[in-house]
VEXDO-64411 format. One line per 3 residues: number of its first residue (from 1); for each residue x, y, z of C-alpha. Coordinates in Angstrom, 1 decimal, always signed. Each point is the difference from the previous one (the first is absolute). Example, Ala and Ser with C-alpha at 12.3 -4.5 7.8 and 13.67 -1.06 7.14 Angstrom:
1	+12.3:-4.5:+7.8 ~ +1.4:+3.4:-0.7
//
This chain:
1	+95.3:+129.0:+13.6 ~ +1.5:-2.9:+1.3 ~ -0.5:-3.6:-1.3
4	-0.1:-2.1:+2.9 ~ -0.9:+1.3:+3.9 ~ +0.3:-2.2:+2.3
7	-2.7:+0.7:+3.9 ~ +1.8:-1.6:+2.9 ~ +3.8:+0.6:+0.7
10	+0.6:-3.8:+1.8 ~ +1.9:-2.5:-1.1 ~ -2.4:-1.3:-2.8
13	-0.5:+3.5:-1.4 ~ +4.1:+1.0:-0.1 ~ +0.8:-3.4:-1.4
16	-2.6:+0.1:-2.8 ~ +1.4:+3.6:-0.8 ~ +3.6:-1.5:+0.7
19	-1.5:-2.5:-3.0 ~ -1.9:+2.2:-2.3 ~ +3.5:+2.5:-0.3
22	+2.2:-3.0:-0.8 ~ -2.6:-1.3:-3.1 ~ -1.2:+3.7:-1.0
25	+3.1:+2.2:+0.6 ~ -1.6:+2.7:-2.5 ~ -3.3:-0.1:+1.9
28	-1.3:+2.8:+2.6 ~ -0.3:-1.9:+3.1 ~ -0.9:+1.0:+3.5
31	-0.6:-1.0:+3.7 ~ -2.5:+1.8:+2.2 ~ -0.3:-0.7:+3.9
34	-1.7:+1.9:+2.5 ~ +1.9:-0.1:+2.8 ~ +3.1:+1.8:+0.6
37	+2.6:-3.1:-0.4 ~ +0.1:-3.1:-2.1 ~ -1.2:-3.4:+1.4
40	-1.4:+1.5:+3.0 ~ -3.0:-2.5:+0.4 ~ +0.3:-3.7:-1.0
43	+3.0:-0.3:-1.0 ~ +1.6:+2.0:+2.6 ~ -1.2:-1.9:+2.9
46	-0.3:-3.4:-1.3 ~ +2.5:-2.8:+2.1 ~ +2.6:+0.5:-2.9
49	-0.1:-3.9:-0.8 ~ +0.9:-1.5:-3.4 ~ -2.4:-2.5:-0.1
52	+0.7:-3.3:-2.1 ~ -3.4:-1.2:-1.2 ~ -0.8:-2.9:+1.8
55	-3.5:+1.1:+1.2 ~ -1.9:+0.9:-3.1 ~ -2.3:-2.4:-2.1
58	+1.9:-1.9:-3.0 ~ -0.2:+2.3:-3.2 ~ -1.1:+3.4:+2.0
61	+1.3:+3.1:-1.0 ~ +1.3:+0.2:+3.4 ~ +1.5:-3.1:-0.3
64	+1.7:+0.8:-3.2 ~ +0.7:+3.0:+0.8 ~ +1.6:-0.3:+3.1
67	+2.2:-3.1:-0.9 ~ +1.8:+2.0:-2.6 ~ -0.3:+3.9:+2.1
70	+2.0:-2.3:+2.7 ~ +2.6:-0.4:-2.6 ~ +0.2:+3.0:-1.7
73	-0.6:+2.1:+3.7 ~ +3.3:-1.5:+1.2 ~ +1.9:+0.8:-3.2
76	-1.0:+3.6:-0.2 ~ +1.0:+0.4:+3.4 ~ +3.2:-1.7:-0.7
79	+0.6:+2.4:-3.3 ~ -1.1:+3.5:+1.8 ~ +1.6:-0.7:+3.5
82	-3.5:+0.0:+2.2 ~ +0.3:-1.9:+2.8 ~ -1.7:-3.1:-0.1
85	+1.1:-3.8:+1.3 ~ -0.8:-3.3:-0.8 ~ -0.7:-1.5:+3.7
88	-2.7:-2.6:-0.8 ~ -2.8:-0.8:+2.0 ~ -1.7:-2.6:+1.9
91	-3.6:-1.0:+0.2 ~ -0.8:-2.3:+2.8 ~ -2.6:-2.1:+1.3
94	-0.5:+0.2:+4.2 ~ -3.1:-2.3:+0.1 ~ -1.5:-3.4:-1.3
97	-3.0:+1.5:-1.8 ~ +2.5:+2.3:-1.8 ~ +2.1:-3.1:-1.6
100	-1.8:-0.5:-2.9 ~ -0.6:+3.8:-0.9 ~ +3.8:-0.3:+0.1
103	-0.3:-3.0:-2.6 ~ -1.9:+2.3:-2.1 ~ +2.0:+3.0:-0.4
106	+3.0:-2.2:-0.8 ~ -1.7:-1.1:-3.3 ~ -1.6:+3.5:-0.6
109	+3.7:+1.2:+0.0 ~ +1.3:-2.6:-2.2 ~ -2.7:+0.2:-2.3
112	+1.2:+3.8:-0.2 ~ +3.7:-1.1:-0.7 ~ +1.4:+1.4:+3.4
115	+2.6:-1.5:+1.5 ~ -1.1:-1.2:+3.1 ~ +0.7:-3.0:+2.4
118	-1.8:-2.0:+3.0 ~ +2.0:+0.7:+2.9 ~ +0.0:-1.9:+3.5
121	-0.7:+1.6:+3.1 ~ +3.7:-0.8:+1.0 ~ +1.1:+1.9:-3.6
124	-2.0:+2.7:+0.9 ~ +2.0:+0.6:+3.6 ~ +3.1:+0.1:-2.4
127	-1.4:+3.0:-1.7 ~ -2.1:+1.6:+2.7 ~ +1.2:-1.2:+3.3
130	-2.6:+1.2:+2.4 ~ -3.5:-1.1:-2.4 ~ -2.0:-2.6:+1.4
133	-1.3:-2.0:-2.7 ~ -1.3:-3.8:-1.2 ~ +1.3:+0.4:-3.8
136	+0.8:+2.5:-2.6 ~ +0.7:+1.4:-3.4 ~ +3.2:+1.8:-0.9
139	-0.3:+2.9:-2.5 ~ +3.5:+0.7:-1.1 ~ -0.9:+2.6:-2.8
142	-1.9:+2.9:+2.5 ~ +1.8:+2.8:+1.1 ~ -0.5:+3.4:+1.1
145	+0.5:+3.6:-1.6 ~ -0.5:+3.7:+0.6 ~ -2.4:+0.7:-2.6
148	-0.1:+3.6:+0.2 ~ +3.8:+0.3:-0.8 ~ -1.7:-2.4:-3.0
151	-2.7:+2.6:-0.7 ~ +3.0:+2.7:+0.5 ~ +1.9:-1.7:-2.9
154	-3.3:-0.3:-2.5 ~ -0.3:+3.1:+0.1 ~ +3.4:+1.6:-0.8
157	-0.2:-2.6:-2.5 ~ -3.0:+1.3:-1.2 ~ +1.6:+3.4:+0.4
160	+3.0:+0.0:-2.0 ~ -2.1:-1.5:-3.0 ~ -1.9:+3.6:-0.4
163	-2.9:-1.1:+2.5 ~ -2.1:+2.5:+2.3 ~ -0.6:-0.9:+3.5
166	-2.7:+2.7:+1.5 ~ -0.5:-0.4:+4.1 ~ -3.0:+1.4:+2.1
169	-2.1:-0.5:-2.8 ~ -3.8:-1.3:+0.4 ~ -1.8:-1.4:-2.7
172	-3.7:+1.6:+0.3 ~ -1.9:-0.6:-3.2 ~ +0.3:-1.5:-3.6
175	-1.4:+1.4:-2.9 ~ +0.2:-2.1:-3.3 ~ +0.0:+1.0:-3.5
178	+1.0:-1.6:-2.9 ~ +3.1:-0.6:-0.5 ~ +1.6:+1.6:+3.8
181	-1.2:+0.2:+3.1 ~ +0.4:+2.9:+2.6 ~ +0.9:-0.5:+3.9
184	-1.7:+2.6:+2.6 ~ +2.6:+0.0:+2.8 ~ +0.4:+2.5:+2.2
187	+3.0:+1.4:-1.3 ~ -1.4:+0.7:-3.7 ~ -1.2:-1.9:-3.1
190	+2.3:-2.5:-1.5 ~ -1.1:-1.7:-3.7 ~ +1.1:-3.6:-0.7
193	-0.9:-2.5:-2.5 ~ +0.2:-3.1:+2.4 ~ -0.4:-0.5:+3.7
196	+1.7:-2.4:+1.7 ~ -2.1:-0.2:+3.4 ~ +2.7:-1.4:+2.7
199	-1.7:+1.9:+3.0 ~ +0.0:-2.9:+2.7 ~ -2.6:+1.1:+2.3
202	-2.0:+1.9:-1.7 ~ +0.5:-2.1:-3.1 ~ -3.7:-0.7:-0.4
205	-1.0:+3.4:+0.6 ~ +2.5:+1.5:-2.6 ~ -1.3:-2.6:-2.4
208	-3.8:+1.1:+0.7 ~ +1.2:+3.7:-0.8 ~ +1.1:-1.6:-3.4
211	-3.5:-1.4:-0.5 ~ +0.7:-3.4:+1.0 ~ -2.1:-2.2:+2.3
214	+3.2:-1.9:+1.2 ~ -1.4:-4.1:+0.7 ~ +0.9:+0.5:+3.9
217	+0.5:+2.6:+2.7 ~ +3.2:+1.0:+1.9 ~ -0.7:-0.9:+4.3
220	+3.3:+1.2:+1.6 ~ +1.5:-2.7:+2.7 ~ +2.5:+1.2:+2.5
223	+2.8:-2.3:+0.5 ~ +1.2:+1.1:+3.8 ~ +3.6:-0.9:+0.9
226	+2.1:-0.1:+2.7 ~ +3.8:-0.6:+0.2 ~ +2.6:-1.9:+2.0
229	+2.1:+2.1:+2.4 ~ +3.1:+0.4:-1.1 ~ +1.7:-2.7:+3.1
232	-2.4:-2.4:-1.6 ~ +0.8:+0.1:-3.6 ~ +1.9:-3.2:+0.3
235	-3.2:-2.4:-0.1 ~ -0.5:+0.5:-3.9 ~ +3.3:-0.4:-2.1
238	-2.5:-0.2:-3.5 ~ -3.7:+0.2:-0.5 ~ -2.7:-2.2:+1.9
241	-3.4:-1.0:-1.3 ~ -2.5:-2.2:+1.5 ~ -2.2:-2.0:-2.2
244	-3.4:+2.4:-1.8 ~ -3.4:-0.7:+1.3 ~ -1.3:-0.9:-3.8
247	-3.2:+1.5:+0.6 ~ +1.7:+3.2:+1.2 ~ +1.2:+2.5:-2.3
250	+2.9:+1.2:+2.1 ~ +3.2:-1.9:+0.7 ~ +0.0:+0.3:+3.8
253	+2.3:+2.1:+2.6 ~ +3.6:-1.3:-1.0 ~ +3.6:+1.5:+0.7
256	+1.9:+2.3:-2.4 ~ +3.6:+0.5:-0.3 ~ +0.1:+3.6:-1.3
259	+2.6:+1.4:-1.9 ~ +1.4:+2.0:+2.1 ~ +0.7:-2.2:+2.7
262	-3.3:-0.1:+2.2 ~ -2.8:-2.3:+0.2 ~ -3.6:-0.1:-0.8
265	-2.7:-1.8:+1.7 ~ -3.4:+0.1:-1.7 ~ -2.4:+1.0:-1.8
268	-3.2:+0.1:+2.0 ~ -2.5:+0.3:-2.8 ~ -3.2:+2.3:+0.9
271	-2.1:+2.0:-1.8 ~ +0.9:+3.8:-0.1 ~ -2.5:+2.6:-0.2
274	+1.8:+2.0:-1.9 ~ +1.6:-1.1:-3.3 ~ +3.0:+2.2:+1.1
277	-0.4:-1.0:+3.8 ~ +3.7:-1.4:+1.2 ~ -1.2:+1.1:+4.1
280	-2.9:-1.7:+1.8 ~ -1.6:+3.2:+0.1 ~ -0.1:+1.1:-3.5
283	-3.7:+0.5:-1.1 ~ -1.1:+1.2:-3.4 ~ -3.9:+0.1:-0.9
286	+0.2:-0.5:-3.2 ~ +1.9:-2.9:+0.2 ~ -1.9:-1.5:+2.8
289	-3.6:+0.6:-1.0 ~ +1.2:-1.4:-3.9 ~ +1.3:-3.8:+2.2
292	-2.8:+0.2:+2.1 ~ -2.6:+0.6:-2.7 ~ +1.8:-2.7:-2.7
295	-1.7:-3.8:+0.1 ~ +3.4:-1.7:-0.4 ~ +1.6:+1.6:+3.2
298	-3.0:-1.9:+2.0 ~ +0.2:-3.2:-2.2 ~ +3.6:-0.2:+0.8
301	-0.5:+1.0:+3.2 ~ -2.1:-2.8:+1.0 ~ +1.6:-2.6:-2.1
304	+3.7:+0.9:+2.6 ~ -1.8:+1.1:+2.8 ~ +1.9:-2.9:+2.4
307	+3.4:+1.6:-1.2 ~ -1.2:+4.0:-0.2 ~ -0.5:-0.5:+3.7
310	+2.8:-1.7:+0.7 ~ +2.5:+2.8:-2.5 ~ -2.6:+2.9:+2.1
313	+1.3:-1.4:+3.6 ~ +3.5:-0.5:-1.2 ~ -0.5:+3.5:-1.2
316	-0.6:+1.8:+3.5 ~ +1.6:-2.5:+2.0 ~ +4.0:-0.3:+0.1
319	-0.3:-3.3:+2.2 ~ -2.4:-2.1:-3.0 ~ +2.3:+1.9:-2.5
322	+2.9:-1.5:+1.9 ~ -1.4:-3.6:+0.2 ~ -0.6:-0.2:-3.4
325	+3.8:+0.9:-0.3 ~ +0.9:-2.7:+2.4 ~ -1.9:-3.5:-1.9
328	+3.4:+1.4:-2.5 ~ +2.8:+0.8:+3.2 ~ -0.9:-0.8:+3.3
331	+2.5:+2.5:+1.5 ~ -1.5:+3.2:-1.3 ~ -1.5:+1.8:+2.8
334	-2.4:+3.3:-0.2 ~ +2.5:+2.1:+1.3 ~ +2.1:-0.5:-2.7
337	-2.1:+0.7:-2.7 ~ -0.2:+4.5:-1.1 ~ -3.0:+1.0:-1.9
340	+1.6:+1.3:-3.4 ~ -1.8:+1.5:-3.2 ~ -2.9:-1.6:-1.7
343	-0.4:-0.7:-3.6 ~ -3.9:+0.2:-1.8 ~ -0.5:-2.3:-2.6
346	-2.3:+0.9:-2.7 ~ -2.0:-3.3:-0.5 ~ -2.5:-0.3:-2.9
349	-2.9:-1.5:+1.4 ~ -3.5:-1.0:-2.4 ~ -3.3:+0.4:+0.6
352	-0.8:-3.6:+0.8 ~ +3.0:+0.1:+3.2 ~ +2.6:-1.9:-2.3
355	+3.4:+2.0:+0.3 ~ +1.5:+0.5:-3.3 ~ +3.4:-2.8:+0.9
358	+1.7:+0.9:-3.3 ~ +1.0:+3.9:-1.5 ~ -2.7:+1.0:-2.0
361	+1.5:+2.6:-3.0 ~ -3.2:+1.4:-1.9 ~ +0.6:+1.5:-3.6
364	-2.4:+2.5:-1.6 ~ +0.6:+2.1:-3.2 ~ +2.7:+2.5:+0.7
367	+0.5:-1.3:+3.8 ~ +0.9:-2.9:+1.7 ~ -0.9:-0.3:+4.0
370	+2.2:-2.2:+2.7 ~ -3.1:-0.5:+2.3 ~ +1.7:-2.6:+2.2
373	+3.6:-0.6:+0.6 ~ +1.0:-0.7:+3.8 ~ +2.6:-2.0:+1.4
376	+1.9:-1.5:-2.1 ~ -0.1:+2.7:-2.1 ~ +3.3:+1.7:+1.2
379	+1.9:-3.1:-1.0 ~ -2.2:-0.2:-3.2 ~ +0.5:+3.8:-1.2
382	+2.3:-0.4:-2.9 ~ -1.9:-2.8:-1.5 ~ -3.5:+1.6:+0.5
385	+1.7:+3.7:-1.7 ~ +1.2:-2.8:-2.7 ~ -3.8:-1.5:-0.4
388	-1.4:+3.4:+0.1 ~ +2.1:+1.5:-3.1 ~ -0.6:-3.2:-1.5
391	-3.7:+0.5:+0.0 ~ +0.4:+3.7:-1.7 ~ +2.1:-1.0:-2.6
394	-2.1:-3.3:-1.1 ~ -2.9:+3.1:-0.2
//
């Protein structure tokens, strides 16, 4: 019998567990994933960016979240030895019309206390000599990490404090009773007297199998990337961000120093049909027919159809992929530009086509369910594993 199981072996489910071992160190505690490794779908192909909090609305628990996981991010990589740097970022606008969006993210990012500062366009060649740009904003605090050496660390953490980490393990049905519950998987019963459902993905489905109606449903985007070759490397030093459509709920293709040296250009945001589906190709019924069939795919879809079309033909064409690269530096050309891995997000999406812009963390007797936490939920882990004890204990 164990006292706390946690579904879903990312970076939310190993820092909760990371959490619940350091405020229950007598308590039975374990981590179920059904893959074979650890962080092996958001977290292990997210752009590895520490983000610093500057996009979220004022009083959020993104924004809260985030403002302080920058923070405490940074100083667990500093005290464990994952690599991770501080490099900053720059957010820039290339056109007119894009001024005052520029304006607006300025206050949004003071309003959430991050330290942030209007830039000139001849500032901005100081930082990132070849961008082409009318303004900017500098964001000192971002940086970038390897977040599976981060996952790597929770869970030796987790570890050496008498927690259970089981791999391969699938989650297939929930039977309540009283006082415990009892998870079907696929390799044997296991009894439990809370759930903790951290299952990314598949978050709303594992909740359903707990006999919750979660309040939206997971619609998996695929965020396509493609990276510098390694001769052109030297036209980003940091990060580079141009200014968010407001109406759009993705930040735009932008440039990613990664940690180990290389650089990221992207994401191209498009629908995947499968919520597992990192190839163009990938194709799962299920997951298709349950998009295709759900009113708020179509509501959204209609209310973004000017941009779907636009992120669709960036999608399939490397030359619209590459001019979209370009409003940020002229110089990039398509052949320097390799198709690299692609991340899905899990995006919580309602029925009436609003996407669900902040985490939504639904408590039930005996269970609490993360049924959306996306980017910036890397950065954010420690405090959301903090928020989430914090809930069981004030039960």
């Amino acid at each position: 019998m164990y006292d706390f199981t946690i579904i879903g072996g990312g970076i939310i489910g190993l820092s909760t567990a990371m959490t619940l071992s350091q405020n229950y160190p007598h308590k039975k505690i374990l981590v179920i994933e059904k893959e074979p490794q650890l962080a092996f779908h958001q977290t292990g192909n997210n752009s590895g960016v520490i983000h610093s909090g500057i996009y979220y609305k004022p009083g959020s628990f993104k924004a809260k979240f985030c403002r302080q996981g920058c923070q405490s991010m940074v100083e667990f990589c500093k005290k464990y030895d994952i690599a991770h740097e501080v490099c900053g970022k720059v957010i820039v606008a290339t056109e007119e019309n894009q001024i005052q969006a520029l304006e607006n993210l300025y206050d949004r990012g003071i309003a959430n206390n991050v330290e942030i500062e209007k830039i000139t366009a001849e500032e901005v060649k100081k930082i990132e000599p070849h961008v082409r740009c009318l303004a900017g904003i500098r964001v000192r605090s971002t940086g970038i990490a390897d977040y599976k050496q981060v996952c790597q660390k929770y869970a030796e953490l987790l570890q050496n404090a008498g927690g259970e980490i089981r791999l391969n393990t699938k989650v297939e049905k929930i039977n309540k009773t009283n006082e415990t519950q009892i998870l079907e998987t696929n390799r044997g019963e296991i009894e439990t007297r809370f759930i903790i459902n951290c299952a990314g993905l598949h978050s709303d489905r594992v909740a359903k199998l707990n006999d919750i109606d979660p309040p939206a449903k997971i619609v998996p985007f695929r965020g396509e990337y493609y990276e510098l070759k390694p001769e052109k490397r030297y036209l980003v030093k940091t990060l580079i961000y141009p200014v968010p459509n407001p109406s759009f709920p993705f930040l735009g293709v932008h440039f990613t120093k990664m940690i180990d040296g290389s650089v990221h250009a992207g994401p191209n945001a498009v629908l995947s049909f499968k919520r597992e589906g990192y190839n163009k190709t990938d194709f799962d019924w299920r997951d298709f027919s349950e998009v295709m069939t759900y009113p708020g795919f179509w509501k959204l879809a209609a209310k973004h159809a000017d941009e779907g079309i636009k992120e669709i033909l960036r999608s399939f064409s490397k030359a619209a992929f590459t001019r979209s690269l370009q409003q940020l530096i002229p110089e990039v050309q398509e052949d320097d530009l390799i198709p690299t891995h692609a991340g899905v997000r899990a995006q919580a999406l309602k029925n009436d086509g609003k996407l669900v812009d902040d985490f939504l963390i639904v408590p039930d007797k005996n269970a609490i369910h993360v049924i959306n936490a996306p980017s910036p939920a890397a950065t954010s882990s420690l405090e959301i594993g903090k928020a989430i004890v914090a809930q069981i204990s004030a039960n």
